[in-house]
N, C-alpha and C positions, 0 to 999 in steps of 0.2 A: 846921374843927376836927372830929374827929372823934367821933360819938355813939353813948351806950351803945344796945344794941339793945335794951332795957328802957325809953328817957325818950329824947326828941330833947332832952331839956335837960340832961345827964348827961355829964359830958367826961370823954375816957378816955387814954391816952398809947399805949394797943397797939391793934392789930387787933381788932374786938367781936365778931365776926359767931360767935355763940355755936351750936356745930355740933346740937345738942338743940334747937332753934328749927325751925320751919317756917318755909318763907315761899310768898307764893301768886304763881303767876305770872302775868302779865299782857302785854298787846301792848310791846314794846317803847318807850320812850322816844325813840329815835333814827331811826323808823321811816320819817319824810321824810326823811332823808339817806340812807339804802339804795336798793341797786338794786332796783329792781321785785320781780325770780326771788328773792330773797335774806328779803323783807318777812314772808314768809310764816314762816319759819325763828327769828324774832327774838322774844324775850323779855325782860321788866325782870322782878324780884322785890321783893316789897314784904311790907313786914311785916301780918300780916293782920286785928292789930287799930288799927295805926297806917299809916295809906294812902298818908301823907306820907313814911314812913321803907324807904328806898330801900335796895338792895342795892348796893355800886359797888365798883369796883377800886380801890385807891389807894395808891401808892410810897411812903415816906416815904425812899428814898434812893437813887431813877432805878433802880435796879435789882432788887431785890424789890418784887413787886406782891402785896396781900392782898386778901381782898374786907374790907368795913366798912359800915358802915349811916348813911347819911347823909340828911339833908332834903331834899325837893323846893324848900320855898320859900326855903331861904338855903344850898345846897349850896356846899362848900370845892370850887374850880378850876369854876367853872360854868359858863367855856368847852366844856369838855369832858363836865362831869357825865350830859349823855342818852347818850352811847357808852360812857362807864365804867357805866353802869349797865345796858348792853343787851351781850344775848349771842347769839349763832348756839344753836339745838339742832339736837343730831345724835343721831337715834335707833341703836338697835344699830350705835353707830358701834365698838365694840371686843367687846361682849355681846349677847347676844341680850334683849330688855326692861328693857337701861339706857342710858340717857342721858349728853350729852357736854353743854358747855357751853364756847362759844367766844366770848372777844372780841371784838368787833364792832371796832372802832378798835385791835386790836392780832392780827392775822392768825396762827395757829396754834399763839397762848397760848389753856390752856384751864384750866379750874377745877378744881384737886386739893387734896383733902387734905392736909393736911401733917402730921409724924410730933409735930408738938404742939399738935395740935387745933385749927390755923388752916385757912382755906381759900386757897390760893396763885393766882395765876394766871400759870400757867409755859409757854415754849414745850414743844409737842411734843416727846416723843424715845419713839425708839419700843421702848420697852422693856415686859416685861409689868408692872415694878411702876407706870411709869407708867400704862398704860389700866385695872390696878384702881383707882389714885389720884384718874383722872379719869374714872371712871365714877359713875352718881349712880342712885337709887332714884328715880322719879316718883309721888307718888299723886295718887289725886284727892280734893279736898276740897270739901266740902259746908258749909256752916252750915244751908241750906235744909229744914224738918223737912216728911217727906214721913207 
């Protein structure tokens, strides 16, 4: 079931992944099931005050896919849940210091914007409104007080 990205206890009917939110990123989920060359390139996203609530892909009708925030310890399809929740990055893959994000278990779907504030994960097409859609800003984040 899917969870608000405020409360893993929190049940929502649409897509949560609220685009004002950070999230921090982390080694990959799915990291033993990748090739070697590839391990390196692999990322999951986790919410940064809640460690358990996960970034993940998910249909709700075979063929739109959104991202959504789901649990680590009781994720919906949990066959699958470590690859919907890992993605390929690809630096200046369309910009010069932005970022791409690709499907790990679905090959040149990548993570866009969508024109009502969700985030999609769509096959490639190579057009320019696609690679602004699927470009992304990186920072770096700190709690660490120096």
């Amino acid at each position: 079931m899917p969870r608000d990205i405020m409360s893993p206890l929190i049940l929502s009917d649409v897509p949560n992944v609220n685009l004002r939110k950070q999230f921090v990123a982390m080694p990959c989920l799915a990291m033993h099931k990748l090739p070697a060359d590839r391990q390196s390139q692999c990322m999951s996203f986790v919410h940064p005050d809640k460690p358990e609530l996960f970034v993940r892909k998910y249909s709700r009708d075979s063929h739109n896919f959104y991202l959504e925030t789901d649990v680590d310890y009781s994720p919906r399809n949990p066959d699958t849940f470590e690859e919907d929740a890992s993605f390929y990055i690809g630096r200046n893959s369309y910009f010069h210091g932005y970022f791409t994000f690709e499907s790990v278990n679905m090959p040149d779907q990548f993570m866009r914007h969508t024109g009502d504030e969700k985030i999609a994960v769509a096959l490639f097409q190579d057009t320019e409104e696609f690679r602004n859609a699927a470009s992304w800003a990186v920072t770096e984040h700190s709690r660490r007080r120096t």
